[in-house]
PDBQT receptor file of N, H, CA, C and O in Angstrom, charges set to zero:
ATOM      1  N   UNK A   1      -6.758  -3.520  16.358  1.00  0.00    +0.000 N 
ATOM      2  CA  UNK A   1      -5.357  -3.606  16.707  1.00  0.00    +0.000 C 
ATOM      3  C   UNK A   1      -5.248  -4.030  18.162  1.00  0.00    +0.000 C 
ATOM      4  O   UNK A   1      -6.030  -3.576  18.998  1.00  0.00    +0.000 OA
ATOM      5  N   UNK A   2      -4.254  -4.926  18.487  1.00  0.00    +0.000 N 
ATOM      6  H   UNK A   2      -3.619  -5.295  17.808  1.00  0.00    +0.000 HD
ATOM      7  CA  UNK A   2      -4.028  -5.483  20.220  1.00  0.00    +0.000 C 
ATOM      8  C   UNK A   2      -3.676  -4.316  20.544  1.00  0.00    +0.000 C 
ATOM      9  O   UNK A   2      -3.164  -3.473  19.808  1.00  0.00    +0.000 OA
ATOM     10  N   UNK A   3      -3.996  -4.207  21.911  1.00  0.00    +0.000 N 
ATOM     11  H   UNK A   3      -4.412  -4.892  22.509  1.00  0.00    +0.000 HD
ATOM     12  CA  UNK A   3      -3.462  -3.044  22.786  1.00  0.00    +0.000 C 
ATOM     13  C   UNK A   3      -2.140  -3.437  23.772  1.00  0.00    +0.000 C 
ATOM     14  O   UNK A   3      -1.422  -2.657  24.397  1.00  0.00    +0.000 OA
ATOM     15  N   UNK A   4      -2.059  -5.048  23.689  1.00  0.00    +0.000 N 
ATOM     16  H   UNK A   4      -2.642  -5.682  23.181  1.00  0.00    +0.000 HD
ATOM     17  CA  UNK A   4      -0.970  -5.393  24.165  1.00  0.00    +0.000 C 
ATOM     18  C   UNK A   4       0.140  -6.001  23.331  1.00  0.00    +0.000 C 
ATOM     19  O   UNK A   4      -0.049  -7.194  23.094  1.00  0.00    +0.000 OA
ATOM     20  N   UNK A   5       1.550  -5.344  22.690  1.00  0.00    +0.000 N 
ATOM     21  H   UNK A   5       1.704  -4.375  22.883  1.00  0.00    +0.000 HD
ATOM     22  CA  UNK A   5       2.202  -5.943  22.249  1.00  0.00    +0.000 C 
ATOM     23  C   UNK A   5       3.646  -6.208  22.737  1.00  0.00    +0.000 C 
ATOM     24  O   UNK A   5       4.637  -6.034  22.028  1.00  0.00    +0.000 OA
ATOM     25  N   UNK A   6       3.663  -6.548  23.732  1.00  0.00    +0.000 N 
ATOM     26  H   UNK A   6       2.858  -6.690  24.307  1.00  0.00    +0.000 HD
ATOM     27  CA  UNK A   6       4.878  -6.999  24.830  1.00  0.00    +0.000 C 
ATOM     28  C   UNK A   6       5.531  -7.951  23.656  1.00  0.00    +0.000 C 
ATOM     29  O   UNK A   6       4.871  -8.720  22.958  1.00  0.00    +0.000 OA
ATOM     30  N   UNK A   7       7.112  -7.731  23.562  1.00  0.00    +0.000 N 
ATOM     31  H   UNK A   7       7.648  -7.106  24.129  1.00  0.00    +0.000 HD
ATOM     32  CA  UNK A   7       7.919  -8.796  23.425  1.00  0.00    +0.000 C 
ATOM     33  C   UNK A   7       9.040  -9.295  24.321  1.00  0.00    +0.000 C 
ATOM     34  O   UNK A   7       9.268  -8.806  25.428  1.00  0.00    +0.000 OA
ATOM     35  N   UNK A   8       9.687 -10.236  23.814  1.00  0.00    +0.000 N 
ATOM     36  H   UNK A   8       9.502 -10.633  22.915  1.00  0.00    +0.000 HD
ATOM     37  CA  UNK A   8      10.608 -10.636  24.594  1.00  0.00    +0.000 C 
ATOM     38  C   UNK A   8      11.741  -9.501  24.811  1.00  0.00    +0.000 C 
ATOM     39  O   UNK A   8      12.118  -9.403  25.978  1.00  0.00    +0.000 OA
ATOM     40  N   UNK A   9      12.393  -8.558  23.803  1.00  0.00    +0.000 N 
ATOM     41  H   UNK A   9      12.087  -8.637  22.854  1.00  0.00    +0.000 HD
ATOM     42  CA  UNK A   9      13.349  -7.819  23.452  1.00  0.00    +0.000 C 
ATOM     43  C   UNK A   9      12.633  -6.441  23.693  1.00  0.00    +0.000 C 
ATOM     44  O   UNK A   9      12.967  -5.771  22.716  1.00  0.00    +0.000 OA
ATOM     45  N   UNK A  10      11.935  -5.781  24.378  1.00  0.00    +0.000 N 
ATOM     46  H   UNK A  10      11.664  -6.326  25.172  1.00  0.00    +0.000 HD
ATOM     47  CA  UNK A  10      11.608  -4.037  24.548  1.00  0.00    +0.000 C 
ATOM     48  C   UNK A  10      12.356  -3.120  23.577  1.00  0.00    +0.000 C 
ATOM     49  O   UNK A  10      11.871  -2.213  22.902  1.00  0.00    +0.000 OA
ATOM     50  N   UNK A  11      13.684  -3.545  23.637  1.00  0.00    +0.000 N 
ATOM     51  H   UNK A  11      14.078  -4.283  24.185  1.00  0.00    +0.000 HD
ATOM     52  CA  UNK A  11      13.989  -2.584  22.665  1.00  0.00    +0.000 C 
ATOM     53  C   UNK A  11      14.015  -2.986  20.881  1.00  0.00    +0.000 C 
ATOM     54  O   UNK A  11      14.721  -2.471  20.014  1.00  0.00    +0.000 OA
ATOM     55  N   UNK A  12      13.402  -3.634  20.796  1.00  0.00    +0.000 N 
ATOM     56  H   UNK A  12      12.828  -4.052  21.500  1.00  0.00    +0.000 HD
ATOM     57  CA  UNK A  12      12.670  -3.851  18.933  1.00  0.00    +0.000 C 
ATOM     58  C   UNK A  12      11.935  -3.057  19.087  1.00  0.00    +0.000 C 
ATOM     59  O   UNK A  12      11.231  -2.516  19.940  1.00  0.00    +0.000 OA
ATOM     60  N   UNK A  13      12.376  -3.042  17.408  1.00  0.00    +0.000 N 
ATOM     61  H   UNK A  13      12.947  -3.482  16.715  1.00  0.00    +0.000 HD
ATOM     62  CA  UNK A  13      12.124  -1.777  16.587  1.00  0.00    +0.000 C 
ATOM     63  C   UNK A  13      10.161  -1.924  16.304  1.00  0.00    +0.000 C 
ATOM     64  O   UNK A  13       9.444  -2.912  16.150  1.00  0.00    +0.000 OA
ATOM     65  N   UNK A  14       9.891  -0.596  16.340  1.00  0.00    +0.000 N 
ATOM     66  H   UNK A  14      10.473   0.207  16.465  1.00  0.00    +0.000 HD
ATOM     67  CA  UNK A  14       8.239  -0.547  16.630  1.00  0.00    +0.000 C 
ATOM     68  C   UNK A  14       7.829  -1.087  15.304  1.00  0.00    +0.000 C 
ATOM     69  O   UNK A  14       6.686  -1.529  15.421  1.00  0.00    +0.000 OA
ATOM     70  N   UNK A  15       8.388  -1.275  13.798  1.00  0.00    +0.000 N 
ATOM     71  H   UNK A  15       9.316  -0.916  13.703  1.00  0.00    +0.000 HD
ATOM     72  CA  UNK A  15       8.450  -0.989  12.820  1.00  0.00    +0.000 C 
ATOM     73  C   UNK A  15       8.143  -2.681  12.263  1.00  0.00    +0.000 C 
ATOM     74  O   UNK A  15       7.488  -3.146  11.330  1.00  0.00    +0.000 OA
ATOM     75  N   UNK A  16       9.048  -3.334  13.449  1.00  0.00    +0.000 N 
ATOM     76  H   UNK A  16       9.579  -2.956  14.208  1.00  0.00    +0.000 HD
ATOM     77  CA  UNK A  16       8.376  -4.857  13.224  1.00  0.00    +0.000 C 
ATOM     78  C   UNK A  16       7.733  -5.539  14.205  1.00  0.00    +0.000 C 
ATOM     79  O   UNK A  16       7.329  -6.701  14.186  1.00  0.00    +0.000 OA
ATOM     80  N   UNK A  17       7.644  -4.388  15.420  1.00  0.00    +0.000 N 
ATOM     81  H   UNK A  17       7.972  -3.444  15.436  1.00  0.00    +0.000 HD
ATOM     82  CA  UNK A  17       6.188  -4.959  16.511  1.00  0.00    +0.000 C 
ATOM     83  C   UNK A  17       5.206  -4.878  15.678  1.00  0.00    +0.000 C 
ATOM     84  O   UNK A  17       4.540  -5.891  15.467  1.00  0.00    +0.000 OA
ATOM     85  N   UNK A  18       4.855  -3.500  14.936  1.00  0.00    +0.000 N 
ATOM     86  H   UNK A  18       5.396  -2.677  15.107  1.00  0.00    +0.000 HD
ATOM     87  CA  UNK A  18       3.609  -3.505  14.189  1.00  0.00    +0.000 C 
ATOM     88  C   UNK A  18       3.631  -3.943  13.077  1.00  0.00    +0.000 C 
ATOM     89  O   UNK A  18       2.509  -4.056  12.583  1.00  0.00    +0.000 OA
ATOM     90  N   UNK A  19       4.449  -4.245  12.460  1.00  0.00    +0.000 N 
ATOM     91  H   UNK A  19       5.360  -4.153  12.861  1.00  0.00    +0.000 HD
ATOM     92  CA  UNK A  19       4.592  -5.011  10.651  1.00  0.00    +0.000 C 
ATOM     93  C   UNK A  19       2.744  -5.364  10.040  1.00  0.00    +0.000 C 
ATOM     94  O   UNK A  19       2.072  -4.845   9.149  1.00  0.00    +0.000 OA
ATOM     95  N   UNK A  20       2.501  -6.294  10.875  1.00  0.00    +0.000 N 
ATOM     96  H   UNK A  20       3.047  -6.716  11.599  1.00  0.00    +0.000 HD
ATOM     97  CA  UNK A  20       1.331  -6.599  10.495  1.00  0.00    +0.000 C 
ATOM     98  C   UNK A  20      -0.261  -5.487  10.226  1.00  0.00    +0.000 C 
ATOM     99  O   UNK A  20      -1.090  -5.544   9.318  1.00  0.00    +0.000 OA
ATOM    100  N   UNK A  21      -0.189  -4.624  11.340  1.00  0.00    +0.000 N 
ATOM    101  H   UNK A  21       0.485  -4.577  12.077  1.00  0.00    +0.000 HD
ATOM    102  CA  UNK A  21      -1.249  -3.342  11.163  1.00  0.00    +0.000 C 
ATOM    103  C   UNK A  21      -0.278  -2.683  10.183  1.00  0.00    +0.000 C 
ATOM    104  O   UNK A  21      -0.987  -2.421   9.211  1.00  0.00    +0.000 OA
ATOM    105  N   UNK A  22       0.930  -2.287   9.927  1.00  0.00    +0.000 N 
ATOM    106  H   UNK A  22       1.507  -2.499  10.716  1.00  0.00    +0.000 HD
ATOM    107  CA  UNK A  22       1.635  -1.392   8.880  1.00  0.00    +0.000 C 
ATOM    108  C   UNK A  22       1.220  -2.081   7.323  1.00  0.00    +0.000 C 
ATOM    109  O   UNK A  22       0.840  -1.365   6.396  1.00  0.00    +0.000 OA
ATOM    110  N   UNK A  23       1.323  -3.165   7.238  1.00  0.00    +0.000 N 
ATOM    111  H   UNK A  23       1.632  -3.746   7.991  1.00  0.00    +0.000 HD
ATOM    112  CA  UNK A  23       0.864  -3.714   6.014  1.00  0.00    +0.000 C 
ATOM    113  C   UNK A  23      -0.218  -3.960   5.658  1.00  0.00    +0.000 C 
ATOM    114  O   UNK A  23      -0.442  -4.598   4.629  1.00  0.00    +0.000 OA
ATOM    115  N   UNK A  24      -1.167  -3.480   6.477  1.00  0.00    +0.000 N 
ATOM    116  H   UNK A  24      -0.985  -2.962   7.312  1.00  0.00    +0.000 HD
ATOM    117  CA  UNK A  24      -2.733  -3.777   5.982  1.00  0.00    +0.000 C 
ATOM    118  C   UNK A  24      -3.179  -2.188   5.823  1.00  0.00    +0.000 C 
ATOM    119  O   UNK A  24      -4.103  -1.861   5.079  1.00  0.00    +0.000 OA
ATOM    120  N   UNK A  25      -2.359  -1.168   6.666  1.00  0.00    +0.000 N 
ATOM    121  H   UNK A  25      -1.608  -1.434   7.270  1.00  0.00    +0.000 HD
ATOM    122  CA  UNK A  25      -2.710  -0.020   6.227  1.00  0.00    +0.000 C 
ATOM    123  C   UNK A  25      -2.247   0.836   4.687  1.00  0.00    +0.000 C 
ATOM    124  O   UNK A  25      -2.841   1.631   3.959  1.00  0.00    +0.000 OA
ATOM    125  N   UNK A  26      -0.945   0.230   4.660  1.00  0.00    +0.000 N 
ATOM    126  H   UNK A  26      -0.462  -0.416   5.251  1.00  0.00    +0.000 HD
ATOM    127  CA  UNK A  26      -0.181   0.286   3.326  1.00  0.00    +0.000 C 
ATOM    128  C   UNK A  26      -1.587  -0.242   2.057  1.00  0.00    +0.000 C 
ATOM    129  O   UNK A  26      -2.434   0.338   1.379  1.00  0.00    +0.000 OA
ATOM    130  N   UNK A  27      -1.149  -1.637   2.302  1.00  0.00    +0.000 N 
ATOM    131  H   UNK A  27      -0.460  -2.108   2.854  1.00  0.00    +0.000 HD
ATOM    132  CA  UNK A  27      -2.279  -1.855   1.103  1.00  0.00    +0.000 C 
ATOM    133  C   UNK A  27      -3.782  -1.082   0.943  1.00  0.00    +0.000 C 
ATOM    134  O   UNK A  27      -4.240  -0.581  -0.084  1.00  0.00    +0.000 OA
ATOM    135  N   UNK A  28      -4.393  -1.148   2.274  1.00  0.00    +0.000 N 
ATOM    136  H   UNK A  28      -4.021  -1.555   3.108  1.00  0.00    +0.000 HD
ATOM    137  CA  UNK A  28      -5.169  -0.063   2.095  1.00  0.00    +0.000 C 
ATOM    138  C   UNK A  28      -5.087   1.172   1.443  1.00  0.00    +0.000 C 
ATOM    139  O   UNK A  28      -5.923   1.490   0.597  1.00  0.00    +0.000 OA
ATOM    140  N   UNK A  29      -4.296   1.786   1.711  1.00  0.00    +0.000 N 
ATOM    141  H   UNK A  29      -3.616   1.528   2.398  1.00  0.00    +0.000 HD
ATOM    142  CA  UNK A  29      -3.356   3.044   1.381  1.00  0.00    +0.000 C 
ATOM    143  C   UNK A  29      -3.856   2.900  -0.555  1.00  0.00    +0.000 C 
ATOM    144  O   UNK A  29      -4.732   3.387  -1.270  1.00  0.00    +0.000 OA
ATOM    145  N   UNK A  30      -2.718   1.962  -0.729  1.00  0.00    +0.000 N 
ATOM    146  H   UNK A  30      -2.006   1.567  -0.148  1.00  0.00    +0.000 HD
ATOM    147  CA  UNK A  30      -2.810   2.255  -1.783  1.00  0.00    +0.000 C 
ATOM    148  C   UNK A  30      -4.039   1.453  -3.505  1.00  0.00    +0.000 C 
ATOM    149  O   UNK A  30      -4.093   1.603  -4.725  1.00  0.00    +0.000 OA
ATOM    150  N   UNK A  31      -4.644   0.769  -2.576  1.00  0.00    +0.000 N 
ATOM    151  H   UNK A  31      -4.600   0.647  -1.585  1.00  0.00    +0.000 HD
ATOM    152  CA  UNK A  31      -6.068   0.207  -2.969  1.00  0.00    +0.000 C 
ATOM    153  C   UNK A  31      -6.736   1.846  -3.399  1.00  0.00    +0.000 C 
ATOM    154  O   UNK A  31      -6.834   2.240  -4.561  1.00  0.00    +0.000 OA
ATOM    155  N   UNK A  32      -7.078   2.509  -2.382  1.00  0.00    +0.000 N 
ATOM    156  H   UNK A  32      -6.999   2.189  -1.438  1.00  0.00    +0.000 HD
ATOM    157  CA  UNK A  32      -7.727   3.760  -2.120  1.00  0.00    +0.000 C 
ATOM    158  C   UNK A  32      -7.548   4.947  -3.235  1.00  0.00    +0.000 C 
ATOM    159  O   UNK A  32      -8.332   5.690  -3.826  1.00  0.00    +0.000 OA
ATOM    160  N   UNK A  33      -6.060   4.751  -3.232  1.00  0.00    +0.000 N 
ATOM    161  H   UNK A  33      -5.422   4.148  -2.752  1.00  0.00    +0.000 HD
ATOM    162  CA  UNK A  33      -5.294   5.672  -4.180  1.00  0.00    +0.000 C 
ATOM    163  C   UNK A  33      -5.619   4.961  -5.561  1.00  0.00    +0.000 C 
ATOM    164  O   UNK A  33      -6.117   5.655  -6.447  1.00  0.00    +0.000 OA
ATOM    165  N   UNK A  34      -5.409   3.847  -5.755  1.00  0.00    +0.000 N 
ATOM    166  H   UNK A  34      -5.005   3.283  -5.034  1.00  0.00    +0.000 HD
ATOM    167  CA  UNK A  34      -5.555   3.458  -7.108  1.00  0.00    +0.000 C 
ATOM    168  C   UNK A  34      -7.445   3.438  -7.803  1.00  0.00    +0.000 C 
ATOM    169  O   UNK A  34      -7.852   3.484  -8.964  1.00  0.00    +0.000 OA
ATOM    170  N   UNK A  35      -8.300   3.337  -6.300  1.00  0.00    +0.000 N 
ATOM    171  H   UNK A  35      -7.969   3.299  -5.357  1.00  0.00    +0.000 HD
ATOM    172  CA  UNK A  35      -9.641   3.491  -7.123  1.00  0.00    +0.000 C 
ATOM    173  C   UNK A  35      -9.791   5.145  -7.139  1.00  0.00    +0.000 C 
ATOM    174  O   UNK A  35     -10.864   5.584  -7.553  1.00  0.00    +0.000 OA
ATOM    175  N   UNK A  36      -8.937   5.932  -6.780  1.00  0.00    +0.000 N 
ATOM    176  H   UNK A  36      -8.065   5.575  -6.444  1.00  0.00    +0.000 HD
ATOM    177  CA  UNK A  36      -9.397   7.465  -6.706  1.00  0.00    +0.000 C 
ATOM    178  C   UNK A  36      -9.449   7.806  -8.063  1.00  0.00    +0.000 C 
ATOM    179  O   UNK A  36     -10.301   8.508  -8.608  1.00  0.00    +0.000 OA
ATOM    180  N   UNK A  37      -8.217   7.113  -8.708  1.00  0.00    +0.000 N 
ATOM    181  H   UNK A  37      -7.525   6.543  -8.266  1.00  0.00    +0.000 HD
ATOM    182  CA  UNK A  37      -7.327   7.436 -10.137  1.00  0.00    +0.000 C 
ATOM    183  C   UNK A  37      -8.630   7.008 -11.384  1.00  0.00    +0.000 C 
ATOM    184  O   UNK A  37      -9.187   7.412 -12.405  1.00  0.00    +0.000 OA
ATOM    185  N   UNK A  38      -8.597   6.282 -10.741  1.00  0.00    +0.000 N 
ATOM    186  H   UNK A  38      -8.145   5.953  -9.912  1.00  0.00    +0.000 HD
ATOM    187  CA  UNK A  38      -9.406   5.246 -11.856  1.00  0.00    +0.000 C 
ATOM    188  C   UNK A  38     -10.877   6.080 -12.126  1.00  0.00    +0.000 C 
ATOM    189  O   UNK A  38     -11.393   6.214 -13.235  1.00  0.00    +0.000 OA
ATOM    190  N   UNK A  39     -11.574   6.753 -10.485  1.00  0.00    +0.000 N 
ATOM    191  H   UNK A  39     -11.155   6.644  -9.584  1.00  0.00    +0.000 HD
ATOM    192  CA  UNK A  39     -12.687   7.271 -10.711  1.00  0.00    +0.000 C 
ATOM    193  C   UNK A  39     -12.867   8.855 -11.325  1.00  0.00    +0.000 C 
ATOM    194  O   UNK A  39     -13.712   9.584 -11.845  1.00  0.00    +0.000 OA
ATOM    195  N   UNK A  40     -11.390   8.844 -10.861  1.00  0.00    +0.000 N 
ATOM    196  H   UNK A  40     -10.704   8.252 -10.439  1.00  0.00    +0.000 HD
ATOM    197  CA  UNK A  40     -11.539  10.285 -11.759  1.00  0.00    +0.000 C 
ATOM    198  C   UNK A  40     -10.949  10.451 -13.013  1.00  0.00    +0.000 C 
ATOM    199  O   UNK A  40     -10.884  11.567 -13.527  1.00  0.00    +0.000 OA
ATOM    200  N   UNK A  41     -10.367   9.110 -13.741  1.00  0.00    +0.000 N 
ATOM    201  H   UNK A  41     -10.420   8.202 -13.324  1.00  0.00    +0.000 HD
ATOM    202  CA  UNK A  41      -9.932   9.260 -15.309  1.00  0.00    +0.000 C 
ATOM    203  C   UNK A  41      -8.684   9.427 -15.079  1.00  0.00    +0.000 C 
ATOM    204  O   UNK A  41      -8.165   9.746 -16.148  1.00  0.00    +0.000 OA
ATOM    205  N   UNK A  42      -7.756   9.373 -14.081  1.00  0.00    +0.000 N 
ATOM    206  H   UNK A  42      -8.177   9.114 -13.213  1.00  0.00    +0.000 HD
ATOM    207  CA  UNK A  42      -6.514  10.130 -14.198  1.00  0.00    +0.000 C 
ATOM    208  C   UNK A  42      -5.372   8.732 -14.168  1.00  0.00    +0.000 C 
ATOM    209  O   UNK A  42      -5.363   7.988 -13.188  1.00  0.00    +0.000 OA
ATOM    210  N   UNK A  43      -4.563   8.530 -15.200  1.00  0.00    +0.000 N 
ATOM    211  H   UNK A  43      -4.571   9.135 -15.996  1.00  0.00    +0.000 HD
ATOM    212  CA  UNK A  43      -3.523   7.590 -15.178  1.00  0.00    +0.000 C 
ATOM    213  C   UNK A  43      -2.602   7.305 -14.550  1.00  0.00    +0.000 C 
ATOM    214  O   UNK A  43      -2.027   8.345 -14.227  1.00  0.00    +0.000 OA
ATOM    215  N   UNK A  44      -1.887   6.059 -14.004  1.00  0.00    +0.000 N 
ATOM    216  H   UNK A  44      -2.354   5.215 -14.267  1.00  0.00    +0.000 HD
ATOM    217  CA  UNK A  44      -1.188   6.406 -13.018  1.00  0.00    +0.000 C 
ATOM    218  C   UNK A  44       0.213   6.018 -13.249  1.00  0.00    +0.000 C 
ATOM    219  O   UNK A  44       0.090   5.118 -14.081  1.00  0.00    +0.000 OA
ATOM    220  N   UNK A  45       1.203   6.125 -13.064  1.00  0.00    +0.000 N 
ATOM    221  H   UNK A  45       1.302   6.856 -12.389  1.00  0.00    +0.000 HD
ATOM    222  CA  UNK A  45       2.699   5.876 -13.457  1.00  0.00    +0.000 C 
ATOM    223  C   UNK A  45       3.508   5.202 -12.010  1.00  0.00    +0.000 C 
ATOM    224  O   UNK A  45       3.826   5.582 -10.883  1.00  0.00    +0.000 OA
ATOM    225  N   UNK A  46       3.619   3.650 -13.072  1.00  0.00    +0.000 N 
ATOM    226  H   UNK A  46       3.360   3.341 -13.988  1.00  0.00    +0.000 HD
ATOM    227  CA  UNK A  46       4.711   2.886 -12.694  1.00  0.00    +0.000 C 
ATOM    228  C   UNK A  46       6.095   2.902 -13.098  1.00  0.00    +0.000 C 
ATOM    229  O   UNK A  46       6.463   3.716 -13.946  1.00  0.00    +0.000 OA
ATOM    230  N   UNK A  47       6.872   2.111 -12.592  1.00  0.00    +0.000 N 
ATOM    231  H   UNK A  47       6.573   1.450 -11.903  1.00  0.00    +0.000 HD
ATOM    232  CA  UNK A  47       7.940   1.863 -13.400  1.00  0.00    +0.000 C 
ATOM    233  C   UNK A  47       8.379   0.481 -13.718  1.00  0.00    +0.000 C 
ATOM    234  O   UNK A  47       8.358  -0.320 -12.783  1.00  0.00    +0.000 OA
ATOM    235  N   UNK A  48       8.714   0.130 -14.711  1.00  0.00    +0.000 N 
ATOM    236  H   UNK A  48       8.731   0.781 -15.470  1.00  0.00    +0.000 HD
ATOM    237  CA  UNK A  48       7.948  -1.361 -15.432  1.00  0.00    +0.000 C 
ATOM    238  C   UNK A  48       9.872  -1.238 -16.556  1.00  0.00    +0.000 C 
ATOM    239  O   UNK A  48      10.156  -0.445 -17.454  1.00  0.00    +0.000 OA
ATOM    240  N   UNK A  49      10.737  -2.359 -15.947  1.00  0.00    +0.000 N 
ATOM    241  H   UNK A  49      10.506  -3.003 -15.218  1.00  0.00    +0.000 HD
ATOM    242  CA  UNK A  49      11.753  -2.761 -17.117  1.00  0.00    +0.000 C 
ATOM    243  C   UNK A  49      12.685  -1.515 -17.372  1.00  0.00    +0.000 C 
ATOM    244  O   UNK A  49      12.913  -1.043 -18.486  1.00  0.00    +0.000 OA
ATOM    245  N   UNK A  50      13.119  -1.117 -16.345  1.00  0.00    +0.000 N 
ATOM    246  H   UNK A  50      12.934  -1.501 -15.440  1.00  0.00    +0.000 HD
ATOM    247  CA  UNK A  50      13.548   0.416 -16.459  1.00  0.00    +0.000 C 
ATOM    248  C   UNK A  50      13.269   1.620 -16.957  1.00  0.00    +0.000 C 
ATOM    249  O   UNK A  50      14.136   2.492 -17.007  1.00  0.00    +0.000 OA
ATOM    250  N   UNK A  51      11.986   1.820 -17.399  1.00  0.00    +0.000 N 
ATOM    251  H   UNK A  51      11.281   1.111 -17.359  1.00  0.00    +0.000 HD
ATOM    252  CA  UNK A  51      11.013   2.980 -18.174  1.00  0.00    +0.000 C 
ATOM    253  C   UNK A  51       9.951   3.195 -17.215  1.00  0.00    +0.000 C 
ATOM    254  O   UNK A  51       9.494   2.314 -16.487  1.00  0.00    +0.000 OA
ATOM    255  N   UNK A  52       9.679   4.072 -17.234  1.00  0.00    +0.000 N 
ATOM    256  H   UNK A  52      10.051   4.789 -17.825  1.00  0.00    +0.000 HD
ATOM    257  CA  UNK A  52       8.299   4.452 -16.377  1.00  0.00    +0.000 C 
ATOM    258  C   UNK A  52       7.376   4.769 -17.288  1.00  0.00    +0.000 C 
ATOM    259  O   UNK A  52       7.633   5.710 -18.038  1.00  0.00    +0.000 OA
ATOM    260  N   UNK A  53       6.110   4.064 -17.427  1.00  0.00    +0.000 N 
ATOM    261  H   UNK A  53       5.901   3.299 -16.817  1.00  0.00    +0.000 HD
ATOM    262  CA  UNK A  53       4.815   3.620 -17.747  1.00  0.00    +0.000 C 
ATOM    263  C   UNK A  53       3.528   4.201 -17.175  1.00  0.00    +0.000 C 
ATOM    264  O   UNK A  53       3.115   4.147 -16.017  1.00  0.00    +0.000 OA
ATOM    265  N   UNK A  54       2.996   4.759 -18.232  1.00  0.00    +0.000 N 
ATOM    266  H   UNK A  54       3.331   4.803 -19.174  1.00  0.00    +0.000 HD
ATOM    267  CA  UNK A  54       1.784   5.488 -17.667  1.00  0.00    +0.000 C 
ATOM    268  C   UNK A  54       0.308   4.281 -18.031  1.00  0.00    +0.000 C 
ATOM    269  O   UNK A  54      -0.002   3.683 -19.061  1.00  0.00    +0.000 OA
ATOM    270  N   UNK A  55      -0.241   4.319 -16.822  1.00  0.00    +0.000 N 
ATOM    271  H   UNK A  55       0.011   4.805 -15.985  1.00  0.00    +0.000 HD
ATOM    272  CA  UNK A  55      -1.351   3.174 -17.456  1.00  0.00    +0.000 C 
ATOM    273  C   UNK A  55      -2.421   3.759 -16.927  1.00  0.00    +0.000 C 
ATOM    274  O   UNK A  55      -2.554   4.233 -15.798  1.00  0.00    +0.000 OA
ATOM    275  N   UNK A  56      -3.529   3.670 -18.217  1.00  0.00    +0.000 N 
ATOM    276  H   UNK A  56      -3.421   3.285 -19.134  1.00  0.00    +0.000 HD
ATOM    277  CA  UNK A  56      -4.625   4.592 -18.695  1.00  0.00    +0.000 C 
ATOM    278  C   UNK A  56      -6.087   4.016 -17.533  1.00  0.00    +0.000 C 
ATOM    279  O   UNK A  56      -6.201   2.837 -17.199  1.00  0.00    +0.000 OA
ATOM    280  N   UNK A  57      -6.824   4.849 -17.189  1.00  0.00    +0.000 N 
ATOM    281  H   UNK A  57      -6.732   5.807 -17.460  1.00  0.00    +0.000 HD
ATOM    282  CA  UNK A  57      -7.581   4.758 -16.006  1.00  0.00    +0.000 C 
ATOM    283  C   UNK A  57      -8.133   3.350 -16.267  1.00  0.00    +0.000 C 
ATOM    284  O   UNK A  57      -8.119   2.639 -15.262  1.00  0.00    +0.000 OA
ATOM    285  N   UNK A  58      -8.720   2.656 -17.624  1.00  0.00    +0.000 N 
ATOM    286  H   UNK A  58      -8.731   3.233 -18.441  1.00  0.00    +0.000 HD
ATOM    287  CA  UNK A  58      -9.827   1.757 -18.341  1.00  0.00    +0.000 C 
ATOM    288  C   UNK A  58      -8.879   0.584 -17.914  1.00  0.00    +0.000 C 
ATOM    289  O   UNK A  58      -9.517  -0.457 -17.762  1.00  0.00    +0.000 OA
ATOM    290  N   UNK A  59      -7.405   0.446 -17.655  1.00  0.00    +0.000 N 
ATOM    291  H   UNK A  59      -6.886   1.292 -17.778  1.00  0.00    +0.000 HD
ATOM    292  CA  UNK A  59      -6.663  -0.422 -17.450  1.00  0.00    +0.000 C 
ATOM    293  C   UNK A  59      -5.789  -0.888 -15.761  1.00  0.00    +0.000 C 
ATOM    294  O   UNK A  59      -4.981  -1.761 -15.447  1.00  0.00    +0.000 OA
ATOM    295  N   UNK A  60      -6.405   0.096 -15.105  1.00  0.00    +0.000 N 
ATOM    296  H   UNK A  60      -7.062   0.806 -15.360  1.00  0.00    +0.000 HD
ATOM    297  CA  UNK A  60      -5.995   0.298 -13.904  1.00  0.00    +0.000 C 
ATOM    298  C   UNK A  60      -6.419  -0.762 -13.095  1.00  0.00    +0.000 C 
ATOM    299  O   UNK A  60      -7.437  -0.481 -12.462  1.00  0.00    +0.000 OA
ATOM    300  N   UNK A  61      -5.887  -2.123 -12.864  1.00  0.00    +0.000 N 
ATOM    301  H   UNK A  61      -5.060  -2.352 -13.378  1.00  0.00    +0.000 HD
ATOM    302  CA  UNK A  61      -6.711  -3.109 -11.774  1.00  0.00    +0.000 C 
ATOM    303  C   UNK A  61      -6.343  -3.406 -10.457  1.00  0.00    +0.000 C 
ATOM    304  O   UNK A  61      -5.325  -3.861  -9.936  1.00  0.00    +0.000 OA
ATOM    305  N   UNK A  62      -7.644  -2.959  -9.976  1.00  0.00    +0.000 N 
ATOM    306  H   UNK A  62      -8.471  -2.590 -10.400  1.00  0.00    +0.000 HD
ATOM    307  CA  UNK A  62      -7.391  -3.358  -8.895  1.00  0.00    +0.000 C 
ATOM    308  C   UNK A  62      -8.274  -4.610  -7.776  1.00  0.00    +0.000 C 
ATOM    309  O   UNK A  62      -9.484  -4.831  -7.802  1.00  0.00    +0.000 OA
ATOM    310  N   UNK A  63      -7.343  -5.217  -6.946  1.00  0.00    +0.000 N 
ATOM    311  H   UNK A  63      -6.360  -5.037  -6.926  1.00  0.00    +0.000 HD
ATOM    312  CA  UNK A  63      -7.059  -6.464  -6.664  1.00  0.00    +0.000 C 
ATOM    313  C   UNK A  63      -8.265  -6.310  -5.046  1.00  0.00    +0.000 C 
ATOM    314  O   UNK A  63      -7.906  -5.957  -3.922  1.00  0.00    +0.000 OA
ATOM    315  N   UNK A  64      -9.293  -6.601  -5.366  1.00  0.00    +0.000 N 
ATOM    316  H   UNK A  64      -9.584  -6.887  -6.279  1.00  0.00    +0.000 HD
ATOM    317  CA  UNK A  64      -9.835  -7.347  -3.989  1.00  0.00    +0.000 C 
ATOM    318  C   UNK A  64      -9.717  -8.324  -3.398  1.00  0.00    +0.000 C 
ATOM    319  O   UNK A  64     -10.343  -8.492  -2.351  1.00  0.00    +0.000 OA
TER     320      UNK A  64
């Protein structure tokens, strides 16, 4: 992560100084979470077409 992120505007919001480290930790985030599920058998629930959907560990993909 830069240690310097000066902008033109000081008062912006920290939320889109960092956007970029926030979204790589997010996906991380939830990469992590989805191989936990998977290694321990446990299904995980989306919501898919206005129903929420449970999808079974053998079907769980995840995206490198």
């Amino acid at each position: 992560m830069e240690s310097d992120k000066t902008l033109a505007d000081p008062k912006q919001d920290l939320f889109v100084r960092y956007s970029d480290e926030i979204n790589k930790a997010y996906e991380r985030a939830v990469r992590e979470a989805l191989m936990m599920h998977k290694r321990a058998g446990n299904p995980i629930a989306i919501y898919r077409d206005g129903n929420v959907v449970l999808i079974p560990p053998d079907k769980i993909n995840i995206d490198e």
